[in-house]
ROGU-918764 format. One record per residue (C-alpha): x, y, z; residue number from 0; residue in one letter. Coordinates in nm, 3 decimals. Layout:
<pts>
+---------+---------+---------+------+------+
:      px :      py :      pz : resi : resn :
+---------+---------+---------+------+------+
:       X :       Y :       Z :  NUM :    A :
...
+---------+---------+---------+------+------+
</pts>
This chain:
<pts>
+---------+---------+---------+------+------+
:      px :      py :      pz : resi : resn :
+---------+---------+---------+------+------+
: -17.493 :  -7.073 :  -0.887 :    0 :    X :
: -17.613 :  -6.967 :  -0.596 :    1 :    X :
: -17.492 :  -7.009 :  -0.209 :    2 :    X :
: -17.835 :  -7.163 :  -0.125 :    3 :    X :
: -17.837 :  -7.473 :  -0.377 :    4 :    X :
: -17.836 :  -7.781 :  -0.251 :    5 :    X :
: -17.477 :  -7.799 :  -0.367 :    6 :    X :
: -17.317 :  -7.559 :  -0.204 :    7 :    X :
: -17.521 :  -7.582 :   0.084 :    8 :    X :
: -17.346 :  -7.950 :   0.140 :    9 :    X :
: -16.985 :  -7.858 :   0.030 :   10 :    X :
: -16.767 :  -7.834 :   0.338 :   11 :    X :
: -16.502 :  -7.589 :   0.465 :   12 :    X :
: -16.239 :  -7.819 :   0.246 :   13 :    X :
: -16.414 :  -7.762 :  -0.059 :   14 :    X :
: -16.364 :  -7.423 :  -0.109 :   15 :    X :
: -16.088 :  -7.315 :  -0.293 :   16 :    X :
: -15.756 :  -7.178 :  -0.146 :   17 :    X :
: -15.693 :  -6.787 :  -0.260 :   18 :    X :
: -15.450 :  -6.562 :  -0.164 :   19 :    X :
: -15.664 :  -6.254 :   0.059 :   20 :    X :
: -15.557 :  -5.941 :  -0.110 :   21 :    X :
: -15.487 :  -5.780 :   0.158 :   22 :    X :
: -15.105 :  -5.721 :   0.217 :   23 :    X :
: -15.097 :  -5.423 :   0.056 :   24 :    X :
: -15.475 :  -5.281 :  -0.019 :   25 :    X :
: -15.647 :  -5.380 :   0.334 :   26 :    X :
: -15.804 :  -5.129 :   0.572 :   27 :    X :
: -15.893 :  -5.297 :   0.944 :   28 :    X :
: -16.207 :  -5.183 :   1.063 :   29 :    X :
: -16.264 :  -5.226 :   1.414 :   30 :    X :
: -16.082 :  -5.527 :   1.568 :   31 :    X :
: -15.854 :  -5.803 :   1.391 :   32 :    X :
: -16.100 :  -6.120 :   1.371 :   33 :    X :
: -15.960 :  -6.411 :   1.518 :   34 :    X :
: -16.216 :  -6.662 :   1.290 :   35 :    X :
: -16.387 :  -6.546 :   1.000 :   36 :    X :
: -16.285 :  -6.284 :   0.807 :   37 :    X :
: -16.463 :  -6.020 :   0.610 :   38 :    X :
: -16.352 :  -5.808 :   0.353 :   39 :    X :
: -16.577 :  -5.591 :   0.142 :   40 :    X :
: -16.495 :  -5.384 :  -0.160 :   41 :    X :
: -16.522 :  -5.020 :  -0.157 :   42 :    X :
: -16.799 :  -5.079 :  -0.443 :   43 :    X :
: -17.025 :  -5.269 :  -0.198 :   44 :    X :
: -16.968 :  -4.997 :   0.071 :   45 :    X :
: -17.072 :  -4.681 :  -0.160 :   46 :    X :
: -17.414 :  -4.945 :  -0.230 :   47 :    X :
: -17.452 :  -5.037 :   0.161 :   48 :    X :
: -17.394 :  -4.638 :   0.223 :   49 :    X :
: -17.648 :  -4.536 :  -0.069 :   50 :    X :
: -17.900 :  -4.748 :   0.029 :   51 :    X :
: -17.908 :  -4.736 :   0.435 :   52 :    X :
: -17.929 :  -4.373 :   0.369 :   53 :    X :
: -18.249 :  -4.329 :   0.116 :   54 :    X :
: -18.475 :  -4.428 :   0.398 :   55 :    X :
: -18.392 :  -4.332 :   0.759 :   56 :    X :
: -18.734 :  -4.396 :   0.900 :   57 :    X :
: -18.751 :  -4.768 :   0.795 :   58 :    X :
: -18.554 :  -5.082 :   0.796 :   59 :    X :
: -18.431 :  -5.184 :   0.531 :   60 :    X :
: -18.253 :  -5.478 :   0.357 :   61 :    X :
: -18.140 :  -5.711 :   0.123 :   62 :    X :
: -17.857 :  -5.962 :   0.065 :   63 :    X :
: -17.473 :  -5.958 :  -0.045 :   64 :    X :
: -17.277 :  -6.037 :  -0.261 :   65 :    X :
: -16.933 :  -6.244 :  -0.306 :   66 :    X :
: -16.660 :  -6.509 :  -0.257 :   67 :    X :
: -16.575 :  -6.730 :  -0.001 :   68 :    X :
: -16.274 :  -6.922 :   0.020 :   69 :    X :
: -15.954 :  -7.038 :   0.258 :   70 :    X :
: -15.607 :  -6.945 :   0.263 :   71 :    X :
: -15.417 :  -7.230 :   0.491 :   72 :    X :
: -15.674 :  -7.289 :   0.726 :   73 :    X :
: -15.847 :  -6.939 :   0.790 :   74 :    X :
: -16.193 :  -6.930 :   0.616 :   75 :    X :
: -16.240 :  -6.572 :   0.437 :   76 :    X :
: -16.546 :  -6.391 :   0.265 :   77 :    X :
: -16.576 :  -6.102 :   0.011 :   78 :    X :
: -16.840 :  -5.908 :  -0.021 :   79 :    X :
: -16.783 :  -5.787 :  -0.355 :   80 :    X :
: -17.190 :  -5.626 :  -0.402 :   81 :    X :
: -17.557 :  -5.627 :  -0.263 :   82 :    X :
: -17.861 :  -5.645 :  -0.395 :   83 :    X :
: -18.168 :  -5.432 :  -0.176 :   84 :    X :
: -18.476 :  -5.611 :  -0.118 :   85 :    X :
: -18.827 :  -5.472 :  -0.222 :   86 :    X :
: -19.096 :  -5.533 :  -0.040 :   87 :    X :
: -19.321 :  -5.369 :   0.197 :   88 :    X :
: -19.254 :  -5.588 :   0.500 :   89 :    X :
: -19.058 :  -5.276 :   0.701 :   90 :    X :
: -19.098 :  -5.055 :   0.949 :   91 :    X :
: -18.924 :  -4.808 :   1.234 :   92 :    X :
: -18.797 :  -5.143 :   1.395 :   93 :    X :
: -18.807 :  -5.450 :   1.202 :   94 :    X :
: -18.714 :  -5.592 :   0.853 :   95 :    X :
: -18.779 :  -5.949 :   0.723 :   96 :    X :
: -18.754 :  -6.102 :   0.341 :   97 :    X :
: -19.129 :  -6.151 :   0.219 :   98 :    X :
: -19.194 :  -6.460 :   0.033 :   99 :    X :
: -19.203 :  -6.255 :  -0.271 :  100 :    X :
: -18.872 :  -6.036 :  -0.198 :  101 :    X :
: -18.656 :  -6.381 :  -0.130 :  102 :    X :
: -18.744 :  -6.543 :  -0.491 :  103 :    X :
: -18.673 :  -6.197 :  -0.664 :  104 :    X :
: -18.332 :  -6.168 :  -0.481 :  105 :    X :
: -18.202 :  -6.497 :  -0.659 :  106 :    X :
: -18.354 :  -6.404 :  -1.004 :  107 :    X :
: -18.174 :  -6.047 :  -0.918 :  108 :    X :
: -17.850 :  -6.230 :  -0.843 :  109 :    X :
: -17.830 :  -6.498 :  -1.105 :  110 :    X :
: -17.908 :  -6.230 :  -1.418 :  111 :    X :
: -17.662 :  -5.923 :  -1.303 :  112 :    X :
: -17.426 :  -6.168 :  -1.078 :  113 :    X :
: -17.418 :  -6.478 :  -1.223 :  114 :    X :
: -17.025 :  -6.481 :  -1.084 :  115 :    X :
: -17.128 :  -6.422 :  -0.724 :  116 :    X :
: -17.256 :  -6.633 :  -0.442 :  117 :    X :
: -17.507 :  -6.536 :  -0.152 :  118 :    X :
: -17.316 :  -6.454 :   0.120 :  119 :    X :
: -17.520 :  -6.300 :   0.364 :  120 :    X :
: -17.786 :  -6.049 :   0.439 :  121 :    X :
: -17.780 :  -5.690 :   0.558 :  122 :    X :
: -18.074 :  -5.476 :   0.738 :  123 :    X :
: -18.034 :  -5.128 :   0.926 :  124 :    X :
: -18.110 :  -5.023 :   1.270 :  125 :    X :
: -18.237 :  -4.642 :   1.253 :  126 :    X :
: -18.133 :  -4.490 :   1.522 :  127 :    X :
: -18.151 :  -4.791 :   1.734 :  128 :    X :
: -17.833 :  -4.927 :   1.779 :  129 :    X :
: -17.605 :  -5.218 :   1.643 :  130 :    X :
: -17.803 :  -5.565 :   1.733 :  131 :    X :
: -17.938 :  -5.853 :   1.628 :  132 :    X :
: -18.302 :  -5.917 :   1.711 :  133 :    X :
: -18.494 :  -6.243 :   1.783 :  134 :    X :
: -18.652 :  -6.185 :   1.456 :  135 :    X :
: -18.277 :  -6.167 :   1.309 :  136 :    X :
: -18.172 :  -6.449 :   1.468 :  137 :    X :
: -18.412 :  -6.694 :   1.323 :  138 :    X :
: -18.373 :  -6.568 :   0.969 :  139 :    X :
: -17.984 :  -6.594 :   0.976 :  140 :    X :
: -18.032 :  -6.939 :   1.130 :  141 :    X :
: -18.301 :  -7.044 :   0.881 :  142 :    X :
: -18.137 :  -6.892 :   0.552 :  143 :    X :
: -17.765 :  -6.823 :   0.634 :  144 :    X :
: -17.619 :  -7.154 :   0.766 :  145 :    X :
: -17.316 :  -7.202 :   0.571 :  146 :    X :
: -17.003 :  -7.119 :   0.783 :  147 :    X :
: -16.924 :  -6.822 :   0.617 :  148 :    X :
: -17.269 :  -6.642 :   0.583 :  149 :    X :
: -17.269 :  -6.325 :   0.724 :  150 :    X :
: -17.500 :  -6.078 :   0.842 :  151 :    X :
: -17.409 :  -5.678 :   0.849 :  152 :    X :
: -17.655 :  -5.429 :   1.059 :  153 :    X :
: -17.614 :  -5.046 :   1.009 :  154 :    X :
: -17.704 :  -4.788 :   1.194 :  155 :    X :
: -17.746 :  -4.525 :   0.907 :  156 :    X :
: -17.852 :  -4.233 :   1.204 :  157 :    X :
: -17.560 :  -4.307 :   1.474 :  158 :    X :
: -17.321 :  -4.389 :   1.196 :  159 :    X :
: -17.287 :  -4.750 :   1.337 :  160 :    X :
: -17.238 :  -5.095 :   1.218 :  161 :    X :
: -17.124 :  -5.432 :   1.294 :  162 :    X :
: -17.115 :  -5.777 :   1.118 :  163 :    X :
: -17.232 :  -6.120 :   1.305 :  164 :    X :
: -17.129 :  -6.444 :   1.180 :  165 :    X :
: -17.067 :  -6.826 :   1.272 :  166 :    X :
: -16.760 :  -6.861 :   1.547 :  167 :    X :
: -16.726 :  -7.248 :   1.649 :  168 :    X :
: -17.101 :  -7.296 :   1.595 :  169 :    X :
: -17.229 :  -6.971 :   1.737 :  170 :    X :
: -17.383 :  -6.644 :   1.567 :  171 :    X :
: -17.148 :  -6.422 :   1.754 :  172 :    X :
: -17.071 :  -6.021 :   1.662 :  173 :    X :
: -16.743 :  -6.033 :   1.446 :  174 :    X :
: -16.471 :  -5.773 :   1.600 :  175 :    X :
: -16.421 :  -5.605 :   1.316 :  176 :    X :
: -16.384 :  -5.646 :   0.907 :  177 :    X :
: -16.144 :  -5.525 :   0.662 :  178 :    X :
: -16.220 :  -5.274 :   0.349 :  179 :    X :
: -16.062 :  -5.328 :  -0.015 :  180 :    X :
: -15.889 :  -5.059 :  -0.103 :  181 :    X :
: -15.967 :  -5.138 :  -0.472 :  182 :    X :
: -16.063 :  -4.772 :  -0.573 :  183 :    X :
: -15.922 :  -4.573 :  -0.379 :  184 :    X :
: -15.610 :  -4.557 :  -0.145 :  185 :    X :
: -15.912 :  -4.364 :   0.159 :  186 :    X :
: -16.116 :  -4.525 :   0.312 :  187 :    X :
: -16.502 :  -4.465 :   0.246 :  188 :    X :
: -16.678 :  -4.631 :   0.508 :  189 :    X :
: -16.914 :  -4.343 :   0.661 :  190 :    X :
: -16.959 :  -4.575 :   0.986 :  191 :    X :
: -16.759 :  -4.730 :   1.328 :  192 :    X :
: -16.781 :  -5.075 :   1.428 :  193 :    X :
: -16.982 :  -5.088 :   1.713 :  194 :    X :
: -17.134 :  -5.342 :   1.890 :  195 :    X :
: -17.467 :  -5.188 :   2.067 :  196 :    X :
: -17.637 :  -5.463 :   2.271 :  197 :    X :
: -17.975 :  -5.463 :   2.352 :  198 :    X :
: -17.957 :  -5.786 :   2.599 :  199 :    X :
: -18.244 :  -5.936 :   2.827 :  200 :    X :
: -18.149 :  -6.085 :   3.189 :  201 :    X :
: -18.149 :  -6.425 :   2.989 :  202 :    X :
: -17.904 :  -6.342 :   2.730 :  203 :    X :
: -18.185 :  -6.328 :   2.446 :  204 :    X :
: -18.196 :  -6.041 :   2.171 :  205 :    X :
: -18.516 :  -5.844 :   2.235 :  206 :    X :
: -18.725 :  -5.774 :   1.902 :  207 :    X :
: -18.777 :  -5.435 :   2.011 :  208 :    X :
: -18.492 :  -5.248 :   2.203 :  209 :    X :
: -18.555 :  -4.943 :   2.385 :  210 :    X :
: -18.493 :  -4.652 :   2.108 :  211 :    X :
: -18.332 :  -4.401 :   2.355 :  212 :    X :
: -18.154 :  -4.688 :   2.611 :  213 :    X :
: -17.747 :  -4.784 :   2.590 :  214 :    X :
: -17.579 :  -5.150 :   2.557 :  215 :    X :
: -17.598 :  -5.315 :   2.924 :  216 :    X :
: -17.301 :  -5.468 :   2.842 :  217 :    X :
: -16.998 :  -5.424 :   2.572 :  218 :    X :
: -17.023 :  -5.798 :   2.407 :  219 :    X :
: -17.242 :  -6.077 :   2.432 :  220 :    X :
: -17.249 :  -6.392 :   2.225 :  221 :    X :
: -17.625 :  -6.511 :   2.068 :  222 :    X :
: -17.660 :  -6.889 :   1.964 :  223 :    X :
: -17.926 :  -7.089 :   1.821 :  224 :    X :
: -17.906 :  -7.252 :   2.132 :  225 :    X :
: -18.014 :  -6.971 :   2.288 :  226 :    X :
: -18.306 :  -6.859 :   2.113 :  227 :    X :
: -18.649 :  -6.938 :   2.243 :  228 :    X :
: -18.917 :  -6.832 :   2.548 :  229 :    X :
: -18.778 :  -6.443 :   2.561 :  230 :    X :
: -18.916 :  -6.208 :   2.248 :  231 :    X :
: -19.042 :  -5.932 :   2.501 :  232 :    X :
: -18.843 :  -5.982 :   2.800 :  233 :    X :
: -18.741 :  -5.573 :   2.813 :  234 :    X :
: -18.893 :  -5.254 :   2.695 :  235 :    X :
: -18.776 :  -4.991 :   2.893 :  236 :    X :
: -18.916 :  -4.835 :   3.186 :  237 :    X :
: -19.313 :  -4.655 :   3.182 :  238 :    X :
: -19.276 :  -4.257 :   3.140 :  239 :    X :
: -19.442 :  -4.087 :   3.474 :  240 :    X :
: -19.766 :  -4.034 :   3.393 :  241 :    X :
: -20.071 :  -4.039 :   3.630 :  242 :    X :
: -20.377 :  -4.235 :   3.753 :  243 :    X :
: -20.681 :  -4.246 :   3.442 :  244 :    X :
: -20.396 :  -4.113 :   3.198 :  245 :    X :
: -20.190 :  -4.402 :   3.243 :  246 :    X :
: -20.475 :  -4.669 :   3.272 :  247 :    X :
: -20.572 :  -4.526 :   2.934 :  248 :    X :
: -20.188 :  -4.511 :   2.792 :  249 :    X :
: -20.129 :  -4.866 :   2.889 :  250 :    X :
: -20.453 :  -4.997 :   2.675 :  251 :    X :
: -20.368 :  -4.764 :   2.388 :  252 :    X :
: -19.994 :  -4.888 :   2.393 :  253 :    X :
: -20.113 :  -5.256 :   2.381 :  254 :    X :
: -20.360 :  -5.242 :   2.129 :  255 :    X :
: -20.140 :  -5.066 :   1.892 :  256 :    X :
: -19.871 :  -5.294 :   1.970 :  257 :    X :
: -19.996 :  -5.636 :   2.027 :  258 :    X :
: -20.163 :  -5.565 :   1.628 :  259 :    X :
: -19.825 :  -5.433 :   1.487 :  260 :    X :
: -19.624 :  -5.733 :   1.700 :  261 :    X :
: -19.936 :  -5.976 :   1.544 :  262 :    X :
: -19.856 :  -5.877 :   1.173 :  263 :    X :
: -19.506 :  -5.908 :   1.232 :  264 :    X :
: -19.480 :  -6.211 :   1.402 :  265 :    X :
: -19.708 :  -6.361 :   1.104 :  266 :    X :
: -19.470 :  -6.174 :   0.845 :  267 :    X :
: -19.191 :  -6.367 :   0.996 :  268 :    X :
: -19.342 :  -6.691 :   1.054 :  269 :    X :
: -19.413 :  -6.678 :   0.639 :  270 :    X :
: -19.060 :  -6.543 :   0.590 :  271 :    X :
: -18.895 :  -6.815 :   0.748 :  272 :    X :
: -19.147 :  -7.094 :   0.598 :  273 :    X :
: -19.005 :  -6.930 :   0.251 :  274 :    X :
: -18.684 :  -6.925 :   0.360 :  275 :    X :
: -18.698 :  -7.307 :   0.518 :  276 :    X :
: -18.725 :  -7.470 :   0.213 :  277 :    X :
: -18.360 :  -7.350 :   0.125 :  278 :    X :
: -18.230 :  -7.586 :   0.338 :  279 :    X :
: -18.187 :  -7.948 :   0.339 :  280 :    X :
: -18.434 :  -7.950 :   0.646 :  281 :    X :
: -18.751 :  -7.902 :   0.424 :  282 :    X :
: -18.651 :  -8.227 :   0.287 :  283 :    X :
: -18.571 :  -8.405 :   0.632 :  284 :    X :
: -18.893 :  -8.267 :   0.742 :  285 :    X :
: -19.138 :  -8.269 :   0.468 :  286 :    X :
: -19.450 :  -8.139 :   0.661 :  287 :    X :
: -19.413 :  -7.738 :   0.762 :  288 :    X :
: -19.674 :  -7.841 :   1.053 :  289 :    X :
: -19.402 :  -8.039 :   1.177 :  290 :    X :
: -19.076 :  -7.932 :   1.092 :  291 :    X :
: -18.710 :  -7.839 :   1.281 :  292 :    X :
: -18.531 :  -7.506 :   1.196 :  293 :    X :
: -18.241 :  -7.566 :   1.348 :  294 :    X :
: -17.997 :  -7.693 :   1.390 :  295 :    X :
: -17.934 :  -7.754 :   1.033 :  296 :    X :
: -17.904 :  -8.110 :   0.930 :  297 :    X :
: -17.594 :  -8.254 :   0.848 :  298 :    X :
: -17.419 :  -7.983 :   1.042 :  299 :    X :
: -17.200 :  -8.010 :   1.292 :  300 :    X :
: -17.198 :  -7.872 :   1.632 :  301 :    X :
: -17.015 :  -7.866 :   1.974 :  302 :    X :
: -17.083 :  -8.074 :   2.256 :  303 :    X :
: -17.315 :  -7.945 :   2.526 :  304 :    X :
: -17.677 :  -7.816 :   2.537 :  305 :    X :
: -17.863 :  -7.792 :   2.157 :  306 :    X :
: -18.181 :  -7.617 :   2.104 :  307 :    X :
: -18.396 :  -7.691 :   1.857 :  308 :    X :
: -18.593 :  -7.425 :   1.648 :  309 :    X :
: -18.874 :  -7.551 :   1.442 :  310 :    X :
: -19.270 :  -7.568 :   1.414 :  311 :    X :
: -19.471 :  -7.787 :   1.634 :  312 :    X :
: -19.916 :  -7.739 :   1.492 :  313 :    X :
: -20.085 :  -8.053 :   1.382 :  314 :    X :
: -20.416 :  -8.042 :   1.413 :  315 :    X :
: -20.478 :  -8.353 :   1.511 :  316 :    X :
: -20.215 :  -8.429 :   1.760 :  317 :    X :
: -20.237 :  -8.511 :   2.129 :  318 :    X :
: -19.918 :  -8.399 :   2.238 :  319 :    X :
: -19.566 :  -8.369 :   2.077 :  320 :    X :
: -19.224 :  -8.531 :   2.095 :  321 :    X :
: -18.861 :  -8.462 :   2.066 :  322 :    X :
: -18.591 :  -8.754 :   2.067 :  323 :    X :
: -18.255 :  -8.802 :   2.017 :  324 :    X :
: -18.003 :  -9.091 :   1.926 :  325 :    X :
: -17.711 :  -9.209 :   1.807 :  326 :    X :
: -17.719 :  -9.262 :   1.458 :  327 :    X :
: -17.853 :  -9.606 :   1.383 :  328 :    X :
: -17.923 :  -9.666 :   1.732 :  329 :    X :
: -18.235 :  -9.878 :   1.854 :  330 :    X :
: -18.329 :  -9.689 :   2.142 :  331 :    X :
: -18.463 :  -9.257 :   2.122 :  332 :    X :
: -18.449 :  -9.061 :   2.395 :  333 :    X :
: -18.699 :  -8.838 :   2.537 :  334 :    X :
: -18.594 :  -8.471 :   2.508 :  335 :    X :
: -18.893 :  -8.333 :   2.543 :  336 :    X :
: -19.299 :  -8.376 :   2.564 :  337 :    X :
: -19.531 :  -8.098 :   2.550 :  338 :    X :
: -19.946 :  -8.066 :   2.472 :  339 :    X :
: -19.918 :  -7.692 :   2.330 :  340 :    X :
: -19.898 :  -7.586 :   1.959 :  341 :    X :
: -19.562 :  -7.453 :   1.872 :  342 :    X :
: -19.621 :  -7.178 :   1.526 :  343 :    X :
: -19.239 :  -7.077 :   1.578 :  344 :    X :
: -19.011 :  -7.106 :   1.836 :  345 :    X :
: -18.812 :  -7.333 :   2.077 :  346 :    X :
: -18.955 :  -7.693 :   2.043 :  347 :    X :
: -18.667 :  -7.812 :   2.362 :  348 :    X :
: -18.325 :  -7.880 :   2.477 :  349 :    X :
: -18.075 :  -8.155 :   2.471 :  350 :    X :
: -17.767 :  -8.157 :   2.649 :  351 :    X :
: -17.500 :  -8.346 :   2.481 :  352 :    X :
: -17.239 :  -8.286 :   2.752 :  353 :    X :
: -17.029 :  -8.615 :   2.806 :  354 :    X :
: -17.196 :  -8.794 :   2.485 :  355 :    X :
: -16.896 :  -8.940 :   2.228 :  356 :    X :
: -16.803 :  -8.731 :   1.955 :  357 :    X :
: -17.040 :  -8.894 :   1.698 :  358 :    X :
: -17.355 :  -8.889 :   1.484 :  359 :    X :
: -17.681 :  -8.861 :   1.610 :  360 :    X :
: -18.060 :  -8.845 :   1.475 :  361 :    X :
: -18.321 :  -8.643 :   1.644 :  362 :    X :
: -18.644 :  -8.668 :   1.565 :  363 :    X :
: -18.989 :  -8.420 :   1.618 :  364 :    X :
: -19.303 :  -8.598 :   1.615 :  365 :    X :
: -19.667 :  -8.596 :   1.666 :  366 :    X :
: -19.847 :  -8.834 :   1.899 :  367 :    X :
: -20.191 :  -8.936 :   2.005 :  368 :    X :
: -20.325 :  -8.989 :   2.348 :  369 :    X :
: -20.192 :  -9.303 :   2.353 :  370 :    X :
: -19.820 :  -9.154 :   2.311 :  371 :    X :
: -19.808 :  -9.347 :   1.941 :  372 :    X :
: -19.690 :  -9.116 :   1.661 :  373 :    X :
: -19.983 :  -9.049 :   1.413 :  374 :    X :
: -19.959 :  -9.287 :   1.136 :  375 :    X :
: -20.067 :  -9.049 :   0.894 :  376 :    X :
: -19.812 :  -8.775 :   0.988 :  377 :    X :
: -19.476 :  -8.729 :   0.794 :  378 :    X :
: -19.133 :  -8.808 :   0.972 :  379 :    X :
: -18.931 :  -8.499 :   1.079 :  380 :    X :
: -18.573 :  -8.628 :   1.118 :  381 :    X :
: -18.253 :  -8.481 :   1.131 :  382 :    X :
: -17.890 :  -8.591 :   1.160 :  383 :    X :
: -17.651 :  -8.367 :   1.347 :  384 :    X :
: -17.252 :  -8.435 :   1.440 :  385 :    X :
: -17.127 :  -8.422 :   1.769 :  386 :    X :
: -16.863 :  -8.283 :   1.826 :  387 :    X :
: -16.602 :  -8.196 :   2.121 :  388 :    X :
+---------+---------+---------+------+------+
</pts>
């Protein structure tokens, strides 16, 4: 079994079972002691993570791990007890994504050599880039990794840095630190620090491409889904000082080279995440990829205040689009948002539930004609999300 059936994908926190950490006596703290979820890998998974961050410095790379989750009392815990790299062709010097042929191959991977094991998370490295987690990462973690205890670990295998992110109280936050199994050996033989290296834009988004040579603006930042949207290439770093013709003629070179390398990637991504979408129970809330919400992840449950929703917004033959909201099995939506332009991937709108009752509610995305009617032959997109305080 696997931790993105259908399943497990609906058991709650109370369904997993309750396990003693072993940690009393063969725990190492890394970093910071987490005050929510907590990690704890085995020194087996660190020699892989190590081996494999290292065989390529000049590329991402990536793949998934490996493990347990389960509770002791009321703290949630998750062991990463292996990994398996992906292979595929879809990295570079500064991004990583799962292919749609990589994501398949993972699972057959997992269920023939770790049959025992659950998906837990993902990992990717940074080369010599800092600790962060990119647009790009955000919307696969929030896509594929939904359950409260997936995690997401980014290495730095050049600056000897790394750092895991995770779900705190409905937020992909950096976790403060994780603790090693010493199950082999009483030393520890993590090669790396935690460190949290923020590349932040003035709105609080992760930039897909961080300056290579530039240092965190600030020491910790929180990213949500909320908070993903209009900014993918807010910040690149100041222009080096060059002059008159030379720069005219750097400045078209530099955007033809990178508008075709950010146009493969973006469409990499976009076929990533389409993969990855139909993992969750949102593929079957929203049948039509054309017309389909990301997140949040229906069913879930989330805390009061401002929600953005993540999703696809192209039908060809629509006039406009609209989001709505309401409670659950209430007779009247409300407007969230209307807009004309196609939406490929991205932030479809907004809805702040400050001062609604703790409750749930159904939001729909839909496609309308000029008359503002919903296309008849267009499939519903409906989710059902909990409110909470």
């Amino acid at each position: 079994m696997t931790s993105t059936s259908t399943s497990s994908r609906a058991a709650p926190i109370y369904r997993l079972p309750q396990k003693q950490p072993p940690l009393a006596k063969k725990g190492h703290l890394h970093g910071q002691q987490p005050d929510g979820l907590c990690v704890i890998v085995s020194q087996a998974a660190l020699r892989q993570l190590d081996a494999h961050s290292q065989s390529d410095t000049e590329r991402e790379l990536g793949g998934v791990l490996l493990g347990q989750a389960y509770r002791h009392g009321t703290r949630l815990f998750v062991e990463v007890q292996a990994i398996l790299a992906a292979d595929n062709d879809n990295h570079g010097p500064i991004h990583f994504t799962f292919s749609a042929d990589s994501w398949p191959a993972l699972q057959k991977a997992q269920a023939e050599h770790y049959p025992q094991l659950d998906i837990v998370g993902w990992f990717h490295t940074h080369p010599d880039l800092g600790v962060f987690y990119s647009s790009d990462d955000i919307v696969v973690h929030s896509a594929a990794f939904t359950l409260p205890w997936h995690v997401g670990l980014v290495l730095d295998p050049v600056r000897h840095e790394g750092c895991f992110f995770g779900w705190q109280n409905g937020e992909l936050a950096a976790l403060p630190g994780f603790y090693e199994l010493l199950d082999e050996q009483p030393e520890s033989v993590v090669g790396w620090q935690v460190a949290i290296s923020h590349y932040a834009s003035e709105t609080g988004i992760y930039d897909a491409m961080p300056p290579p040579v530039a240092r965190p603006r600030s020491p910790r930042a929180k990213l949500t889904s909320q908070q993903w949207g209009e900014g993918w290439l807010d910040h690149y770093g100041p222009w080096p000082a060059v002059g008159g013709s030379l720069l005219l003629l750097s400045f078209f070179l530099f955007m033809a080279l990178w508008l075709g390398n950010l146009s493969r990637q973006v469409g990499a991504l976009q076929q990533a995440v389409t993969v990855l979408a139909y993992e969750t129970d949102n593929a079957a809330a929203c049948p039509d990829p054309k017309l389909r919400l990301l997140v949040p992840v229906t069913n879930g449950r989330i805390p009061s205040g401002p929600v953005s929703f993540i999703g696809t917004a192209s039908h060809p033959d629509a006039h406009s689009y609209r989001l709505e909201g309401r409670l659950h099995g209430g007779s009247d939506w409300q407007l969230v948002r209307q807009w004309r332009r196609d939406v490929s991937l991205g932030n479809l709108g907004r809805w702040d539930t400050s001062g609604f009752p703790a409750g749930l509610y159904e939001v729909r995305l839909i496609a309308v004609d000029n008359n503002n009617v919903r296309l008849a032959h267009t499939s519903l997109c409906q989710i059902v999300i909990e409110i909470g305080p």
